[in-house]
N, C-alpha and C positions, 0 to 999 in steps of 0.2 A: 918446393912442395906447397908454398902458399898458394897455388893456382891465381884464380883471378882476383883473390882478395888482396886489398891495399894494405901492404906493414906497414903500422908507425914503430916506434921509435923513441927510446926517454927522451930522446930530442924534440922529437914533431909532436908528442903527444898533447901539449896544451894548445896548438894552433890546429890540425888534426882530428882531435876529440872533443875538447875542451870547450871549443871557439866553435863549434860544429853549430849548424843554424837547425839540423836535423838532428835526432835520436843517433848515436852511434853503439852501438854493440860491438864492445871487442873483446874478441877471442883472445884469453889467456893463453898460449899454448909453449911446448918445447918440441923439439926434431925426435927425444926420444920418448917421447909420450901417445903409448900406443891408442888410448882413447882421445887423445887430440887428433889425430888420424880419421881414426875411425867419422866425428861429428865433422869433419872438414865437409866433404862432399854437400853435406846439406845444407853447413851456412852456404855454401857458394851458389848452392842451388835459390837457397833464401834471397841472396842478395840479389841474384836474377832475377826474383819473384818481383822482389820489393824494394828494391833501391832507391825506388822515387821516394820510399816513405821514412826508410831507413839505412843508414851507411853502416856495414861489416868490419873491418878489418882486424888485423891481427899484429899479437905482439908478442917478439917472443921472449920467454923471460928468461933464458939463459944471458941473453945477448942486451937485454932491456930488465935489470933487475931493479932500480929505483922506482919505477915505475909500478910493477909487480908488488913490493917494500909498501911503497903507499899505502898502495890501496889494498893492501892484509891478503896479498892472493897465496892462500897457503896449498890447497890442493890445484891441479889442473884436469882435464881445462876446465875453468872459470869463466865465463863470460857477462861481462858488465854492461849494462846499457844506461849508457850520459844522456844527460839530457841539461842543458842547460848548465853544465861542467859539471853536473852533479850526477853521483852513483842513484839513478831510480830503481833500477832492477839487479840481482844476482841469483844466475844460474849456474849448478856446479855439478860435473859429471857430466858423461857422456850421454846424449838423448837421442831420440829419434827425432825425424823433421818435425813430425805433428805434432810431436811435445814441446818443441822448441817454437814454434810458429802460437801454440797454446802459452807459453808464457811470454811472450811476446805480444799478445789479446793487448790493444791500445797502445802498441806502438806501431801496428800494421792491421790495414784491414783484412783482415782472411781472407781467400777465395774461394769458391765453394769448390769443391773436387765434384771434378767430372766434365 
């Protein structure tokens, strides 16, 4: 289900994420979580957008629960953007692209539609 986005991992997350020389956004998510579903398409669509500027990937927190424990991920999906091994941003709930691309403003430059 992850399509083309990269899983980390309680394992890989500090080399991964942490260590990341780019902004990383990762996607909170579980297999039964029907709004983690639903926002998939458009990080992926996102990640195609903008991967020069920023890396996507995904963790799942059945399978990756310290990870999740950490950093207080109480609802999903969740998605956090690192920067510098540090939580800069949290978005929570399911959104549309343009919402998510919008709170994203300064970790990617827009493109203008059309």
């Amino acid at each position: 289900m992850a399509g083309t986005l990269k899983t980390v991992t309680d394992a890989s997350f500090d080399q991964d994420v942490l260590a990341s020389a780019k902004p990383v956004l990762v996607d909170f998510w579980a297999e039964w979580c029907g709004p983690c579903r639903q926002i998939a398409p458009s990080l992926e669509a996102i990640a195609a957008e903008y991967g020069d500027e920023i890396e996507i990937v995904k963790l799942n927190i059945d399978q990756n629960p310290d990870t999740a424990a950490k950093y207080g991920v109480m609802s999903i999906p969740t998605l956090n953007v690192y920067q510098g091994g540090e939580v800069v941003k949290t978005i929570v709930g399911a959104k549309p692209k343009a919402a998510i691309l919008r709170d994203l403003d300064g970790f990617v430059t827009i493109k203008p539609v059309g």
